[in-house]
N, C-alpha and C positions, 0 to 999 in steps of 0.2 A: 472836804465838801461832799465826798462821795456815801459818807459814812451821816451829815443828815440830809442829805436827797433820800437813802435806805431809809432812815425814820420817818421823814414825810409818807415815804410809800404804804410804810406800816400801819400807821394810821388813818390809812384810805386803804388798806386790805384786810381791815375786819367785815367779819361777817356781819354787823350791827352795827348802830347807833353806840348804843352801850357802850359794845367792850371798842370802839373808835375814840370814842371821849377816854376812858379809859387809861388805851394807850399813849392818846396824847399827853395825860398827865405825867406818864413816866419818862417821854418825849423833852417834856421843857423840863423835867428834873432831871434828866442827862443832858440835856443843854445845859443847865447851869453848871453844872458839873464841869463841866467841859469848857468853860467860860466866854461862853457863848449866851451872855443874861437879854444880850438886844434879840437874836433870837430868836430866845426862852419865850421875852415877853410878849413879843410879835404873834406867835403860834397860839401863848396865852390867850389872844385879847380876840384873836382872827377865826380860829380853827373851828369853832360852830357852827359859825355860813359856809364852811366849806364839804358842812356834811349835813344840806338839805336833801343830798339826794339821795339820803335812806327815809326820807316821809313818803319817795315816790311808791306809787304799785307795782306791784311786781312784774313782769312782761312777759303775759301767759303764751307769747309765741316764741320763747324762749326755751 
């Protein structure tokens, strides 16, 4: 389990939108692999809304 908690995290530690959706493709095609298909398809179906908050602005007091 420790090994996809690491791939959830990956695909919440890109620098983008992009390359998040990206990783997550490679994400459920190593889940399936790994036969882990519920999930695969789970991350498949969910993973989108969990990356609204690269639409946010950037936080110039940051």
């Amino acid at each position: 389990m420790r090994q996809v908690a690491a791939m959830l995290k990956a695909i919440h530690a890109q620098e983008n939108r992009t390359a998040a959706q990206e990783r997550a493709v490679k994400v459920v095609a190593e889940l399936c692999e790994m036969a882990l298909a519920k999930a695969a398809d789970l991350i498949d179906s969910k993973f989108n809304g969990t990356l609204t908050y690269y639409s946010y602005p950037p936080n110039p007091l940051v």
